[in-house]
C-alpha angles and dihedrals in degrees: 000000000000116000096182126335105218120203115216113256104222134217133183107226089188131299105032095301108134131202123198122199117211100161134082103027124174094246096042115026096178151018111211101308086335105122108154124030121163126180112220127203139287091214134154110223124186128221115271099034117145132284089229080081095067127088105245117203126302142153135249129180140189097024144068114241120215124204115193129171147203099179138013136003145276140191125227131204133180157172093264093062097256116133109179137174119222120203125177111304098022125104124215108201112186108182093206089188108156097005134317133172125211140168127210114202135188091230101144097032084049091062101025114022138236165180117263130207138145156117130237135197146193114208116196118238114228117256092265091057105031080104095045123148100272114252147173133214127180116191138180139171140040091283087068105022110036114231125188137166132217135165098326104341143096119199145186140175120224114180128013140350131318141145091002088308125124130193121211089227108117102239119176095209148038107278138112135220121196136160126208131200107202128190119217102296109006126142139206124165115221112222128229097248090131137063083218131027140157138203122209135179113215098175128019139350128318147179115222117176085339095310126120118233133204138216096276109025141101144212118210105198136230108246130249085030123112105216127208116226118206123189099220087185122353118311155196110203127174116198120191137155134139139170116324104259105200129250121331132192112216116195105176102292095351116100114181136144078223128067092196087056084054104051089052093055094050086040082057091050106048085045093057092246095134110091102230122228107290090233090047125046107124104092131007134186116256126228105272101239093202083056121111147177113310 
């Protein structure tokens, strides 16, 4: 029932805070329209620390990017004029289409403190909409992100639709996006509804399909099988998975089915052709020139 199990690639940003790369991953780029998924943190960061920790504008095309958190908060910025806060439980879906920038900074954890820990996502738009009208959406809630509990587990969706189930989120193909907080020994199956779907564990230990994870890996499932999940200790698991979305080309923060589409939007970058967040307009990260396709 297990396609690959991929292990998270980490990074330090500064200070301690890591950050571990699943997608994508040279042997599996995508699931479903899933084409970018880092684990961050956890991390326990202490008032004062540096600005260097923060993520300083920068633009993104031809996706929509997810922040979700277990623990602690971020501010976002961006080019639109939002600047909102996220806190545990809350998504912030930023639909990038034909070009967006957007900063993400540490400002409560810097005064306060805090304990971080998160995932985000890039979810690739479909060909029609890779050119879409940029947006943001912030949700929060059971109204907009359906909750629900059962024998030792806590769930939510997230994004799109599963199990009768629909999130609010606006999402522009078939996938879904759900988190699971599972006691010692609990069990859910998780149906065969997608062509491609993924479990991780982002805290603890798990069976899937008879195999034990670890904190930091995933299994990307065979398709047309339903697949037991077991929680071996307690445990945090994202499963996600949609339709498959075609080929895509990634150039650092650039996501496009065309190369030509990407090297104009890393020829407007560099240019300075990308309005900058209104809040935030001060610094930016340059294109990493030793960066290359993806």
């Amino acid at each position: 029932m297990i396609e690959r199990i991929i292990d998270k690639r980490t990074h330090d940003l500064g200070g301690g805070f890591e950050v571990g790369r699943v997608l994508p991953f040279h042997a599996r780029r995508t699931v479903g329209p899933y084409i970018f998924f880092d684990h961050m943190g956890p991390a326990d960061l202490v008032p004062g620390f540096p600005r260097e920790m923060d993520v300083r504008p920068h633009p993104h095309i031809g996706i929509s990017t997810v922040t979700y958190l277990y623990d602690g908060a971020l501010t976002h910025r961006d080019s639109l004029g939002v600047t909102q806060d996220i806190r545990p439980g809350e998504v912030n879906w930023m639909v990038t289409g034909s070009g967006i920038t957007h900063s993400e900074r540490f400002d409560h954890a810097r005064e306060h403190g805090a304990h971080m820990h998160g995932i985000q996502a890039w979810v690739a738009l479909p060909t029609e909409h890779e050119e879409a009208d940029p947006a943001f959406y912030h949700h929060e809630g059971s109204a907009d992100l359906p909750t629900w509990e059962e024998k030792g587990l806590r769930g939510r969706l997230i994004a799109g639709n599963a199990e009768g189930m629909r999130s609010a989120v606006k999402v522009h193909s078939p996938q879904f996006y759900m988190h699971w907080d599972m006691d010692t020994g609990a069990r859910r199956t998780l149906p065969a509804e997608y062509e491609e779907r993924a479990v991780y564990v982002a805290a603890g230990r798990a069976e899937v399909a008879g195999q034990v994870l670890g904190t930091g890996q995933m299994a990307v499932l065979e398709p047309g099988k339903d697949v037991p999940v077991t929680a071996k200790e307690a445990a945090t698991i994202m499963v996600l998975g949609g339709d498959p979305i075609g080929e895509r080309f990634m150039l650092w923060n650039f996501v496009s089915s065309s190369k030509d589409r990407i090297e104009q939007a890393r020829e407007d970058w560099t240019q300075g052709r990308m309005k900058l967040p209104n809040a935030d307009d001060e610094e930016f990260t340059p294109f990493p020139e030793d960066r290359d396709y993806a």
